[in-house]
C-alpha positions as MATLAB code, in Angstrom:
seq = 'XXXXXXXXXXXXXXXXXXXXXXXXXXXXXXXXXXXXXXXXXXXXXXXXXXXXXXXXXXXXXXXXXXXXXXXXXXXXXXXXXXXXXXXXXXXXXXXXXXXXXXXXXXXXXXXXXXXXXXXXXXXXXXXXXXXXXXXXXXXXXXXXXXXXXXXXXXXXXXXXXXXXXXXXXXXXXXXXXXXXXXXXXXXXXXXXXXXXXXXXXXXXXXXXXXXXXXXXXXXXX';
ca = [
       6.327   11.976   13.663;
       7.635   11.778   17.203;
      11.127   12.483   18.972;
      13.168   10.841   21.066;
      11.887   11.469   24.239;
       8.613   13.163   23.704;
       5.514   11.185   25.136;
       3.267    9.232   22.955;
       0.250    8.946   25.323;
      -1.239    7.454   28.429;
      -2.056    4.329   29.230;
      -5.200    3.590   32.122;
      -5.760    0.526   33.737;
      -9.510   -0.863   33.146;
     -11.728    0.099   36.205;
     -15.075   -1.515   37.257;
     -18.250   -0.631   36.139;
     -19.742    1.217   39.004;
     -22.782    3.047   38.084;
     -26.109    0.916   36.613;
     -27.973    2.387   33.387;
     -31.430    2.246   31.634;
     -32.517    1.240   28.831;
     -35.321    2.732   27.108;
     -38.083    0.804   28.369;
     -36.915    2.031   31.860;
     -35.000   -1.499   32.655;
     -31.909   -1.272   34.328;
     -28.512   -2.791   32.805;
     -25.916   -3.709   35.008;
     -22.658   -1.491   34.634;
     -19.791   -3.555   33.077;
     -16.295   -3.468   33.797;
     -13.745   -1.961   31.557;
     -11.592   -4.300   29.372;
      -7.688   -3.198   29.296;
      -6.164   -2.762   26.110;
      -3.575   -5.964   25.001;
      -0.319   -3.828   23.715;
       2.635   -4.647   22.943;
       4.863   -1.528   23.107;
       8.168   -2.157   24.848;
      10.599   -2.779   22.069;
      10.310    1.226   21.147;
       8.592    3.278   24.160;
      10.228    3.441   28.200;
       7.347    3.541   30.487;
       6.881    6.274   33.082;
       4.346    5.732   35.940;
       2.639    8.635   36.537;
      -0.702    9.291   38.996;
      -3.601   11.800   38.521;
      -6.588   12.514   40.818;
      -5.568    9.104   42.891;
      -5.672    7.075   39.422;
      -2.296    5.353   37.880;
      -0.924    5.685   34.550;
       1.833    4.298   32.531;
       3.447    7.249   30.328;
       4.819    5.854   27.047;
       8.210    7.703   26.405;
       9.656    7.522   22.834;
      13.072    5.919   22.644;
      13.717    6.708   19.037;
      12.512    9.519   16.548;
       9.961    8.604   13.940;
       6.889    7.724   12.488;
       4.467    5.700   15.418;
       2.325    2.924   13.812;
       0.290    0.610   15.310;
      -0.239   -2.594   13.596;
      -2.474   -5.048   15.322;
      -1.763   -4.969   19.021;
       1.661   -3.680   18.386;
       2.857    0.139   18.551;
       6.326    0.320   16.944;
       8.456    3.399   15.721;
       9.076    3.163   12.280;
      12.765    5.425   11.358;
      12.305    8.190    8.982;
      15.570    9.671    7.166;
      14.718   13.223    5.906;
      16.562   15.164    3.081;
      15.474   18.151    0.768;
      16.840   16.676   -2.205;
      17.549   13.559   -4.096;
      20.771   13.988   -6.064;
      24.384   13.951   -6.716;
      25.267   14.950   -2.831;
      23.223   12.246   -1.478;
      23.061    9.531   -4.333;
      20.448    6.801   -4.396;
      18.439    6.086   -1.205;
      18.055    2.837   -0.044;
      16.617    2.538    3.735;
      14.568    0.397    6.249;
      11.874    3.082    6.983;
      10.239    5.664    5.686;
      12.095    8.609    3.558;
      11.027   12.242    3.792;
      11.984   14.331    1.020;
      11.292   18.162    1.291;
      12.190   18.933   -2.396;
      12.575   17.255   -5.309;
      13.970   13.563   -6.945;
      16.605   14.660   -9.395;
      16.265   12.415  -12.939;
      17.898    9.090  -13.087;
      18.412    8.769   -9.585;
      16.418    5.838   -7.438;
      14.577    5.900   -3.768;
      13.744    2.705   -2.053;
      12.158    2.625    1.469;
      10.329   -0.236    3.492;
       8.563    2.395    4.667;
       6.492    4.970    3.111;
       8.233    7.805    0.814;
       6.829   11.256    0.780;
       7.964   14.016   -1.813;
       6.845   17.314   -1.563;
       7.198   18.551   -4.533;
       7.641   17.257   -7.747;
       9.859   14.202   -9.189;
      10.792   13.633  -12.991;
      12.888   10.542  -14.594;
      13.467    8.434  -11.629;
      12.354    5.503   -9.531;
      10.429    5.197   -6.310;
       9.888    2.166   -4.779;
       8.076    1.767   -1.737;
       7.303   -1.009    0.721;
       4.171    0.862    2.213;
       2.619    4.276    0.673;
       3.736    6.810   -1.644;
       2.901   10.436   -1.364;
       3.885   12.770   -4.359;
       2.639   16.623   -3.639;
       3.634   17.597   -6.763;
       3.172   14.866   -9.485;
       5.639   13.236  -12.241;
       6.460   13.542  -15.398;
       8.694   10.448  -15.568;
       9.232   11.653  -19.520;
       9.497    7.355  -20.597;
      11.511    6.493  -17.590;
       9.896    7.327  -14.366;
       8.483    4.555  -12.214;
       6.415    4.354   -8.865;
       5.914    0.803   -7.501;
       4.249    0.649   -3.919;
       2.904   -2.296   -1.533;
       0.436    0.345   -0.329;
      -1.416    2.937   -1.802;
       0.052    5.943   -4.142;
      -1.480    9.323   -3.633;
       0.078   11.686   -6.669;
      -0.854   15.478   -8.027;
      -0.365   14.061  -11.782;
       0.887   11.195  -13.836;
       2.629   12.240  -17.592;
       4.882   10.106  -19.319;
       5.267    7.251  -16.185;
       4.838    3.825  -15.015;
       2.836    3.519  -11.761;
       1.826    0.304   -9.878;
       0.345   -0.281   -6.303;
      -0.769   -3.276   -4.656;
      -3.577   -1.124   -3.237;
      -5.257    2.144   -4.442;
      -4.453    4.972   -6.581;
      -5.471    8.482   -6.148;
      -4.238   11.010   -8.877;
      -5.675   14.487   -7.773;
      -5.627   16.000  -11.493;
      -4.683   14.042  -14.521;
      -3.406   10.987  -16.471;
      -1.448   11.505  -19.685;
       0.639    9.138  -22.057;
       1.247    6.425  -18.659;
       0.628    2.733  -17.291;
      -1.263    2.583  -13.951;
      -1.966   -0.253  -12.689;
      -4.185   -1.051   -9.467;
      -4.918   -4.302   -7.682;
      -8.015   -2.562   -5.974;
      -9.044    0.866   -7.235;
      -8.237    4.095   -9.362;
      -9.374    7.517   -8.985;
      -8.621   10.273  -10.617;
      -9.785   13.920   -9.975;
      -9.961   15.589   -6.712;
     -12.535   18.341   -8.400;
     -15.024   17.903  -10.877;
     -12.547   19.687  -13.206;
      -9.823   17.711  -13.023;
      -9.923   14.344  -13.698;
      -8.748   13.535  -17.359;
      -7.236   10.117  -18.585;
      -5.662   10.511  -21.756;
      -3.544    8.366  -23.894;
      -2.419    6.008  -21.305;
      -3.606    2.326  -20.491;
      -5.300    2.141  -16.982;
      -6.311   -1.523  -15.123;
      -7.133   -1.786  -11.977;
      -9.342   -4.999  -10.599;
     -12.158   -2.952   -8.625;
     -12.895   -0.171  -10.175;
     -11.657    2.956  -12.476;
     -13.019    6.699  -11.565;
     -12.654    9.450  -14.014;
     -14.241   12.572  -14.987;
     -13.095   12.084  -18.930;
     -11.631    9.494  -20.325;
      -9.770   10.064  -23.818;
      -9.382   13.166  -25.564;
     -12.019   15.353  -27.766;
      -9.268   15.898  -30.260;
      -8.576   11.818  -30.910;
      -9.051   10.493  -33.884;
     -11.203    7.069  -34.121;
];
């Protein structure tokens, strides 16, 4: 995360190879000369020029707060709305970015982000929908009606009672009970050998499923 007018970094010109080498057979190879990087960064940074030890720079200055990404040869700022809660005094989210939420989802309400949504703690009977990742420190129990759908991939504590897609992967730290995850590349589930557990849910993914234990000793046949 980054602030209006804090510095991102540095960028150096390319400068000629000036020194030769050898190779291990005592040849010598010809110094090369750098390459400079191809960025596009002026729709969301001011540039600075800047010179150290007789060398120029170009200082890349934030002109908006939030997340930096760098897709390609592009480096954009993504927005990022924060709140601590989800719930009656803010109402449903809807925004083009990513959402920050310091607290909790309250049941029945809905977040959807273009961006990536991170919830620190834990989230019940609601809806997340996410046009890149989804980050949920402290699990769901979605109790029939929570749902997670995400372009990118879904990193969760737990999964009880829920409904959880991703285009991408799925990492569930501790346990799987009574939900539908799907995957269209992997699942994993368990951080530590003692975690791990999938039980009574229905789990596809098109890669590959990873799981300590899979059903429960006490099930019936």
């Amino acid at each position: 995360f980054i602030r209006k007018g804090e510095m991102a970094g540095m960028l150096r010109s390319a400068t000629r190879g000036e020194k030769e080498g050898v190779d291990v057979f005592g040849k010598s190879i010809t110094a090369e000369d750098g390459v400079s990087l191809d960025l596009d960064w002026m729709d969301h940074f001011e540039q600075k020029n800047l010179e150290q030890e007789g060398e120029q720079y170009i200082s890349l200055i934030a002109a908006s707060s939030g997340l930096v990404q760098k897709e390609k040869n592009k480096i954009t700022i993504i927005p990022v709305f924060e709140t601590k809660t989800v719930d009656y005094t803010t109402g449903n989210i809807n925004f083009d970015g990513s959402v920050i939420i310091k607290d909790s989802i309250t049941d029945g309400f809905i977040v959807q982000a273009t961006g990536d949504v991170h919830v620190k703690g834990s989230v019940g009977a609601c809806s997340i929908e996410s046009g890149g990742s989804v980050i949920i420190s402290g699990g769901m129990n979605g109790r029939k009606k929570g749902l997670i759908n995400a372009k990118n991939d879904i990193i969760i504590k737990f999964a009880e009672n829920c409904s959880v897609f991703s285009a991408q992967s799925i990492l569930v730290e501790s346990h799987i009970l009574l939900s539908s995850i799907v995957s269209l590349n992997e699942i994993i589930v368990g951080k530590q050998k003692k975690n791990g557990k999938i039980i009574g849910s229905q789990v596809c993914a098109l890669n590959s499923i990873t799981a300590n234990q899979v059903g429960s000793h006490t099930a019936e046949d």
